[in-house]
C-alpha positions as semicolon CSV with decimal commas, in nm:
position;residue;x (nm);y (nm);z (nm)
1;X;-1,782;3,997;1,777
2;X;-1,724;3,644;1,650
3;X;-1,476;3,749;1,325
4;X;-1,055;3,792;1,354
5;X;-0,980;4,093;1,522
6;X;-0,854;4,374;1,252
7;X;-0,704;4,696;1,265
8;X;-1,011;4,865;1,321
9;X;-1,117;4,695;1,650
10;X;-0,788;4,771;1,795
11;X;-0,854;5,106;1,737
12;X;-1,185;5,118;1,877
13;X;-0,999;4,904;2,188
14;X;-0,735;5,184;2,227
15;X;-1,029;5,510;2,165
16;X;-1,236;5,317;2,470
17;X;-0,949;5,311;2,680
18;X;-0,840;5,668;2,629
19;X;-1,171;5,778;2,734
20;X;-1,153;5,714;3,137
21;X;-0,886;5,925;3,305
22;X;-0,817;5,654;3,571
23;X;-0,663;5,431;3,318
24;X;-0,339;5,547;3,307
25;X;-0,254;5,526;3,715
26;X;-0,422;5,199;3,706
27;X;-0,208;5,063;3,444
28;X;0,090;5,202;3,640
29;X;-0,006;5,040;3,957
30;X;-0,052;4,703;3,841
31;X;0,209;4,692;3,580
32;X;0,447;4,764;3,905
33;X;0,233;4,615;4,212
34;X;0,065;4,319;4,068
35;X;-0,291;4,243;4,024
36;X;-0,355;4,085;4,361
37;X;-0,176;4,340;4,594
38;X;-0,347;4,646;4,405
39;X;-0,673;4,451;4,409
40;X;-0,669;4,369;4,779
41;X;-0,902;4,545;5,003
42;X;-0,902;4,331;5,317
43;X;-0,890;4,469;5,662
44;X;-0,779;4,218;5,940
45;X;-0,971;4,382;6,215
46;X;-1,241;4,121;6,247
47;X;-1,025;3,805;6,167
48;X;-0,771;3,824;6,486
49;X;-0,729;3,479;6,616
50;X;-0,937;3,472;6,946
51;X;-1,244;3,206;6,925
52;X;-1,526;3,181;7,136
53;X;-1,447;2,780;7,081
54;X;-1,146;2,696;7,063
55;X;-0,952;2,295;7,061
56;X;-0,624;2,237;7,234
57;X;-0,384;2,141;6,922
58;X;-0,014;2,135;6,885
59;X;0,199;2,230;6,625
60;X;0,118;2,172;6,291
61;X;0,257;1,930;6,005
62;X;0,386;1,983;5,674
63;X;0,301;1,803;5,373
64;X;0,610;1,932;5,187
65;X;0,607;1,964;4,812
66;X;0,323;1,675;4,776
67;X;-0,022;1,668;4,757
68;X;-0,129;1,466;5,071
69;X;-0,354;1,712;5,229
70;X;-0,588;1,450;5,239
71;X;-0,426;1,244;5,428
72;X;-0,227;1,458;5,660
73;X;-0,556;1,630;5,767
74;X;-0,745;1,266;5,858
75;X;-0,452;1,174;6,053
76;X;-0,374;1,542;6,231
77;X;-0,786;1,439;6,352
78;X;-0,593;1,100;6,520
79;X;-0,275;1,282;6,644
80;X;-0,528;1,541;6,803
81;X;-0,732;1,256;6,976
82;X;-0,435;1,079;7,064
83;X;-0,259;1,348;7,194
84;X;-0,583;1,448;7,395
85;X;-0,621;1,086;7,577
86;X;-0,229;1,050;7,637
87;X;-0,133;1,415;7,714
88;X;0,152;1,359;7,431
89;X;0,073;1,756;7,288
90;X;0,350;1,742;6,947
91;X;0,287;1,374;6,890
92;X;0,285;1,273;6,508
93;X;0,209;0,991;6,248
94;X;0,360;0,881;5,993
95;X;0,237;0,989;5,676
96;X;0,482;0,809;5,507
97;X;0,414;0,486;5,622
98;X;0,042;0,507;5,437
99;X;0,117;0,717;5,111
100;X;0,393;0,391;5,093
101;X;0,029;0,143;5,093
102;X;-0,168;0,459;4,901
103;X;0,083;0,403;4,618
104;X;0,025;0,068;4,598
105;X;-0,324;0,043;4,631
106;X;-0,355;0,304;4,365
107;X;-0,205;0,096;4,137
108;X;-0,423;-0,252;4,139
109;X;-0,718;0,039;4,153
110;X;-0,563;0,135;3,846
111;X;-0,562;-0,227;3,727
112;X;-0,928;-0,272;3,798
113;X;-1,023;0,064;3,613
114;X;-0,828;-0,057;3,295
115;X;-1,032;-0,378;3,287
116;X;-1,346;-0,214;3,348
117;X;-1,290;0,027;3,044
118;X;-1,090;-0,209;2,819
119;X;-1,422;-0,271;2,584
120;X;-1,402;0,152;2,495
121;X;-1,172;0,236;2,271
122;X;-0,897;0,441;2,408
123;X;-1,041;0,792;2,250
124;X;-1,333;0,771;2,548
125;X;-1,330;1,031;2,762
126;X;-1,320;0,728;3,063
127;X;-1,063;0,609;2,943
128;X;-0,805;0,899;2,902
129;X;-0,931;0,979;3,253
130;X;-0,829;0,630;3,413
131;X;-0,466;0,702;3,219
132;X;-0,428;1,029;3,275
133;X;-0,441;1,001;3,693
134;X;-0,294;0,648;3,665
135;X;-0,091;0,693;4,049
136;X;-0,092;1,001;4,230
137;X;-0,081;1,119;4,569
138;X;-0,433;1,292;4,549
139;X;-0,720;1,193;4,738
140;X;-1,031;1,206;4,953
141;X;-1,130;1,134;5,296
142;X;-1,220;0,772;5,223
143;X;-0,922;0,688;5,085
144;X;-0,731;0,816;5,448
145;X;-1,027;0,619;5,621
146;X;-0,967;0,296;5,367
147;X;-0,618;0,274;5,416
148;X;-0,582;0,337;5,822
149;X;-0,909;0,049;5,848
150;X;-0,641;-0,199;5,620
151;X;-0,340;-0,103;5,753
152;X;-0,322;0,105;6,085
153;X;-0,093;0,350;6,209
154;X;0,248;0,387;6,312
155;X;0,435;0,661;6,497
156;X;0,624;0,927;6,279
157;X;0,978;0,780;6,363
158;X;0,877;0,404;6,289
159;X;0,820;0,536;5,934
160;X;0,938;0,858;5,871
161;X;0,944;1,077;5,558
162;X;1,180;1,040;5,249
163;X;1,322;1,243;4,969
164;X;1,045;1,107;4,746
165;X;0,702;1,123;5,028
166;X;0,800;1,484;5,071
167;X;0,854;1,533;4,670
168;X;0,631;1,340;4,498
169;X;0,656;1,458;4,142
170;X;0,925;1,240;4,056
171;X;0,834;0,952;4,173
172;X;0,449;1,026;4,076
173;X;0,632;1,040;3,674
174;X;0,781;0,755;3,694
175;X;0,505;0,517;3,880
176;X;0,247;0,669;3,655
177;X;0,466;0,627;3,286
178;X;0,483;0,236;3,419
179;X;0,120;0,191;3,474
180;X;0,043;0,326;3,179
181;X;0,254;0,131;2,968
182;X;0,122;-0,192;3,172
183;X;-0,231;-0,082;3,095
184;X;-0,188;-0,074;2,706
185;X;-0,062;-0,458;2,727
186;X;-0,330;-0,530;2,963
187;X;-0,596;-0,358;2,727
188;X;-0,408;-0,559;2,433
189;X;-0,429;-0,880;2,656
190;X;-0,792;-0,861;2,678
191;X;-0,837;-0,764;2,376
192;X;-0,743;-1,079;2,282
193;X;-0,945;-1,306;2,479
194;X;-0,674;-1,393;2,764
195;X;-0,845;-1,645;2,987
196;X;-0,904;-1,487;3,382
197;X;-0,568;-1,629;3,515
198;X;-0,363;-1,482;3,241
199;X;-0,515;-1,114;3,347
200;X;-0,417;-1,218;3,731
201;X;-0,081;-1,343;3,648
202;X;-0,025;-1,071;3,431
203;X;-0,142;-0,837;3,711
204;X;0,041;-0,997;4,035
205;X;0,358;-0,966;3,832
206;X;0,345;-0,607;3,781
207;X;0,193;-0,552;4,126
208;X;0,533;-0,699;4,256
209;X;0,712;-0,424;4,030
210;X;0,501;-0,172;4,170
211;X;0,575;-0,275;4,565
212;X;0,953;-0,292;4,457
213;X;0,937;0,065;4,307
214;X;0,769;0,187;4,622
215;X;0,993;0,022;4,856
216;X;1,274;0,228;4,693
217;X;1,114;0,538;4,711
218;X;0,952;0,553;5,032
219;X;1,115;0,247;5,248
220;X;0,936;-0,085;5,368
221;X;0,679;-0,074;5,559
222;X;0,727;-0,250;5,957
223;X;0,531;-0,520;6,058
224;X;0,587;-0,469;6,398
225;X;0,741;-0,195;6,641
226;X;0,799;-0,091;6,975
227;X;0,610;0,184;7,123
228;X;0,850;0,452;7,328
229;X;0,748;0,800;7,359
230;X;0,738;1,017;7,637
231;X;0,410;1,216;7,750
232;X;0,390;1,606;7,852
233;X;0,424;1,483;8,205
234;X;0,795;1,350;8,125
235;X;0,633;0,990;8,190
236;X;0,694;0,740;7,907
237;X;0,401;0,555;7,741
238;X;0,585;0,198;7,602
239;X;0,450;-0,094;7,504
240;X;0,681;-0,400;7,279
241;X;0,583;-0,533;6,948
242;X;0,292;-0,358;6,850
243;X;0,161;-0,380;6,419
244;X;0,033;-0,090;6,314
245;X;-0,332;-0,262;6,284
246;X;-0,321;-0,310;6,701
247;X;-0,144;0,017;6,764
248;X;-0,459;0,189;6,589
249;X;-0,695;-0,049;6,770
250;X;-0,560;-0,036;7,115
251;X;-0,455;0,336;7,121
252;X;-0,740;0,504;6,931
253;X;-1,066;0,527;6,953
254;X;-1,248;0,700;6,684
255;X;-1,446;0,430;6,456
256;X;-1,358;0,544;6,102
257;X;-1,691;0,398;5,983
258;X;-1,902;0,665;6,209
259;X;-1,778;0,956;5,962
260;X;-1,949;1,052;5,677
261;X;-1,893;1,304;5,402
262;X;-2,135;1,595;5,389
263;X;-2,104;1,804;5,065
264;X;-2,233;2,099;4,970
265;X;-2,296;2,203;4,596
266;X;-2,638;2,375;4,419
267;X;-2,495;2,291;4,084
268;X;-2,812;2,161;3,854
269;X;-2,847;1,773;3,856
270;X;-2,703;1,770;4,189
271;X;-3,038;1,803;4,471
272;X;-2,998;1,850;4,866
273;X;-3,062;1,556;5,082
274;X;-2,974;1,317;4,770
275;X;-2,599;1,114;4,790
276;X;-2,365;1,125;4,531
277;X;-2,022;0,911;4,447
278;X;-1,757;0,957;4,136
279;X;-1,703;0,673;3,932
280;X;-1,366;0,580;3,833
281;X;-1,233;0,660;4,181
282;X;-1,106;0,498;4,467
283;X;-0,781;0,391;4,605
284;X;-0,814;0,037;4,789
285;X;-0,971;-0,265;4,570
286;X;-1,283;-0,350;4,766
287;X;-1,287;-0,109;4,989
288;X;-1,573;0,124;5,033
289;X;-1,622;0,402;4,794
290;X;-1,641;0,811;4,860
291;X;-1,971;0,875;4,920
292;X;-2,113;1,208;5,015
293;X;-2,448;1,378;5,167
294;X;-2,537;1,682;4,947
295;X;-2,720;1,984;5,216
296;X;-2,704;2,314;5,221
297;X;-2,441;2,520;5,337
298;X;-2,593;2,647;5,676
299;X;-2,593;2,262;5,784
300;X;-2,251;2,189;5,671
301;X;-2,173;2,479;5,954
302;X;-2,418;2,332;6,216
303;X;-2,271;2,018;6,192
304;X;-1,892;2,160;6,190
305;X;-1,990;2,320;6,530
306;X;-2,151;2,058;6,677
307;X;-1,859;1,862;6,601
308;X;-1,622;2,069;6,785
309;X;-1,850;2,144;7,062
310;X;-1,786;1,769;7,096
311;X;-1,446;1,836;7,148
312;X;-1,343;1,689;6,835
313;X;-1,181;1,842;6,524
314;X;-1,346;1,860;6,194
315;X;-1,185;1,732;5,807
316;X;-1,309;1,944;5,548
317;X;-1,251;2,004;5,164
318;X;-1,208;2,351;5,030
319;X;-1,069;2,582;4,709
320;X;-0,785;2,700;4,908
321;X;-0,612;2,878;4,625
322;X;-0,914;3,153;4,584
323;X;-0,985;3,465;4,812
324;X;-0,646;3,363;5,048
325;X;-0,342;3,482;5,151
326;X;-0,090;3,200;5,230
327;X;0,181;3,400;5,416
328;X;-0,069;3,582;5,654
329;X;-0,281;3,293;5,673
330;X;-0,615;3,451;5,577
331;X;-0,898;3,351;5,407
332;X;-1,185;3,597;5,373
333;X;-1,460;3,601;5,103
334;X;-1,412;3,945;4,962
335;X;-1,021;3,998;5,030
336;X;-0,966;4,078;4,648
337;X;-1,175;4,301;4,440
338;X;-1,058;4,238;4,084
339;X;-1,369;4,393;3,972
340;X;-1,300;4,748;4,103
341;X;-0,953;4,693;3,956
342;X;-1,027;4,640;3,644
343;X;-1,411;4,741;3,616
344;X;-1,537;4,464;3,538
345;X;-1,812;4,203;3,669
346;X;-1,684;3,872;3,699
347;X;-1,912;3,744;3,986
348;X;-2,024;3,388;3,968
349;X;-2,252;3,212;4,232
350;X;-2,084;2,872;4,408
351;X;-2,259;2,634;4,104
352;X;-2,124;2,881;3,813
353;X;-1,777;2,826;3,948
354;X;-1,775;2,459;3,955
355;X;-1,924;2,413;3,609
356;X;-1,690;2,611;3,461
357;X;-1,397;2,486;3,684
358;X;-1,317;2,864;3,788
359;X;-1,410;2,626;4,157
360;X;-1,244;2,317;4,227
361;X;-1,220;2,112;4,577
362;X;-0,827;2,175;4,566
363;X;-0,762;2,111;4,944
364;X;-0,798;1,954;5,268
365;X;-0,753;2,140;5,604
366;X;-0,908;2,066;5,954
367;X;-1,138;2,284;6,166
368;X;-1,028;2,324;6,522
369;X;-1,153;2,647;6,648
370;X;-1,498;2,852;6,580
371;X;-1,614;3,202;6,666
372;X;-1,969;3,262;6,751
373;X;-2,176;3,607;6,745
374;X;-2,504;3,602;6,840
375;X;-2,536;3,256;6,769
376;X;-2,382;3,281;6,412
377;X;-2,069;3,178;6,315
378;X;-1,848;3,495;6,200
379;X;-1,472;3,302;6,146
380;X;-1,319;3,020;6,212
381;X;-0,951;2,879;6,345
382;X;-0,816;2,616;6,099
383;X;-0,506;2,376;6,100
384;X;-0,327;2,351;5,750
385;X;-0,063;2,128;5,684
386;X;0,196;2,351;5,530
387;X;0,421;2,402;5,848
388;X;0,463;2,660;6,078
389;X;0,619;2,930;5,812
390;X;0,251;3,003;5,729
391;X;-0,026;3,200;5,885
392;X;0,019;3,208;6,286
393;X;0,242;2,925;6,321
394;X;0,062;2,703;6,003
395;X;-0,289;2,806;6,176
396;X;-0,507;3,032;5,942
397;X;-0,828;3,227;5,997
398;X;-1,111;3,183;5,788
399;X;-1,379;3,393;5,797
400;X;-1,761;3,300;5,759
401;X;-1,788;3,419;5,387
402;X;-1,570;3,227;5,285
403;X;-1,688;2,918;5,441
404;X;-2,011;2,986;5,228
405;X;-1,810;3,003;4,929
406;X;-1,555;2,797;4,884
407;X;-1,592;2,522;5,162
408;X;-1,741;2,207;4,970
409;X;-1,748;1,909;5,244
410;X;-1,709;1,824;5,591
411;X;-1,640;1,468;5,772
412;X;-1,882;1,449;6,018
413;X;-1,983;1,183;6,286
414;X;-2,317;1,036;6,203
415;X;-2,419;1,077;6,562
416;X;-2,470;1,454;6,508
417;X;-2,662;1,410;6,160
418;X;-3,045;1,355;6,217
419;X;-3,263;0,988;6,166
420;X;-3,405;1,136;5,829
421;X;-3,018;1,221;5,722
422;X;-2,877;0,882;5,771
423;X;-3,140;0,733;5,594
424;X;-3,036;0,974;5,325
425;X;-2,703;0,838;5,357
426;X;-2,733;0,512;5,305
427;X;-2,956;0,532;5,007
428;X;-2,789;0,412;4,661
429;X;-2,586;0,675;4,558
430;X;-2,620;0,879;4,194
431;X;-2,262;0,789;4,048
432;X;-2,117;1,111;3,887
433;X;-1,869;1,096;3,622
434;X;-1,485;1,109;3,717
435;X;-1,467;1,461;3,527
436;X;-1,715;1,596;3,762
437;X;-1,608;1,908;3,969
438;X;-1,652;1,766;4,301
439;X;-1,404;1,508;4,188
């Protein structure tokens, strides 16, 4: 039917609905329970949380009302390491101190991405893109691994959160309606053939707004601090005036430029074993770019547990919003059946979903725990970042469907990946658009 609905459709709608005696309890049921509770059919038999591998953690973070999963997850990876080699179980960085640089890098990012589109008029799809995500507190595991290789790490109470790093809408309106004013007069600068030191003045003068702005929302970053915290043992680990570059360099030992991103997507145009990287993003000027692996899903999971057989915990990226249960902390691939519900088919394969955006790579969480059956992987033990109100103390249980469906990249060490898989790494990647769905 591709006409205006009329008055005889609606009465074929209503004769078709009148003729399945189910109907009417249905509609009672989820006019008064709600799709999602009468459409649940999980059992939580097989997703207890006992793990044949399991990490030593401790208690979980909470990224508040902001969107730094991203980062919170890359540095719950250095807490747990850092933790491990110091016995300091509940220690914590300060995720403040980097969304404070994040910010800022964002915005000469921003800065660069305006001059690089200023010859397209502003209608281009580019071009509303740059504008429309002009600063926010989104990101990807290179942008945690760009800023912590710039700027290093400081303990939670050097830096610890504000009003605004725990609420980041407000600020995020306000940074973002600035930029985008700046990059119209920047656009109109160019436009008329300002030399290259009138576009840097131009651009170091805002910057300085930008650091100002920052500074009030989320404090000024140290340069240097003193060390003082006390281990499980009672014992206290101190050292005196320490920057954050030489705290991360003395104190921690993982090599941020070992990790890769391993992604996993059979959407057409995008083949296994090729690497792939979004233009338009990035947070850090000069830095190096998100760049990810494409393989299959059963070697996403391989190299997950080989990882934490390792002893070390595991970043991924994931649609945590579909098939989940926040409170209870559950994620299984078939714990809603809207189809029975409603009789309907709305099945879609893992590609389907990210072409039509009914998939998205929504959130970070980290893998610390695995269960294995016959040398298969049947759930796994993850840490969110949502606080300890949520799932078993902010832990959740994620069971192996829904690793095949809605997990879309894992950080992974390239000593576990194979020769032939670096070398597939390091080739030049296929840019994607910054609309793509793995963006």
């Amino acid at each position: 039917m591709n006409k205006e609905i009329n008055n005889q459709n609606l009465s074929k709608f209503k004769s078709d609905l009148q003729q399945t005696a189910q109907n009417e309890v249905l509609k009672n049921a989820v006019n008064n329970l709600g799709v999602k509770k009468v459409a649940q059919q999980f059992s939580d038999s097989h997703l207890d949380d006992t793990f044949s591998l399991e990490l030593e953690t401790g208690s979980v973070s909470n990224q508040k009302r902001s969107g730094r999963c991203w980062l919170f997850s890359t540095l719950t990876n250095l807490r747990t390491e850092f933790a491990k080699e110091y016995k300091v179980k509940d220690f914590e960085l300060s995720q403040n101190y980097l969304s404070f640089y994040d910010r800022l890098e964002k915005a000469n990012f921003f800065f660069k991405n305006v001059i690089e589109t200023a010859h397209l008029p502003k209608t281009d799809r580019k071009v509303a893109l740059v504008f429309q995500y002009a600063n926010d507190d989104g990101g990807q595991w290179q942008y945690s691994a760009n800023l912590v290789k710039k700027y290093g790490v400081v303990p939670s109470y050097v830096m610890p959160e504000t009003y605004n790093s725990e609420n980041t809408s407000e600020f995020s309106s306000v940074i973002s309606t600035f930029l985008r004013k700046k990059g119209i007069e920047l656009r109109s600068l160019i436009a008329n053939k300002a030399n290259d030191e009138e576009i840097s003045n131009f651009i170091a003068e805002n910057m300085s707004e930008v650091y100002r702005i920052c500074v009030y929302a989320f404090g000024e970053p140290v340069q240097n601090f003193d060390l003082m915290i006390r281990d499980d043992d009672k014992k206290i680990i101190e050292e005196k005036n320490l920057t954050p570059k030489s705290f991360f360099e003395k104190y921690f030992d993982m090599n941020l430029d070992d990790y890769v991103s391993i992604m996993n997507t059979s959407q057409e145009g995008k083949e296994f074993n090729k690497t792939y990287t979004i233009e338009t993003q990035g947070n850090i000027v000069g830095m190096t770019d998100e760049k990810f692996l494409n393989k299959p899903i059963e070697r996403l999971k391989e190299l997950a547990i080989k990882q934490m057989q390792a002893g070390e915990t595991v970043w991924f990226g994931n649609d945590v919003g579909a098939q989940s249960l926040r409170k209870e902390g559950v994620l299984a691939g078939e714990l809603f059946n809207y189809d029975a519900v409603f009789d309907i088919d709305t099945n879609m394969n893992k590609a389907n979903r990210l072409d039509t955006r009914e998939g998205e790579v929504s959130h970070a969480m980290v893998l610390t725990g695995v269960n294995i059956d016959n040398e298969k992987p049947t759930k796994w033990k993850v840490e969110n970042s949502w606080g300890e109100k949520v799932g078993n103390k902010g832990y959740f249980v994620m069971d192996d469907k829904w690793f095949e469906e809605f997990v879309y990249e894992v950080v992974i060490n390239k000593k576990y990946l194979t020769d032939e898989e670096i070398e597939q790494f390091n080739e030049e990647p296929i840019v994607l658009p910054g609309w793509d769905a793995m963006a």
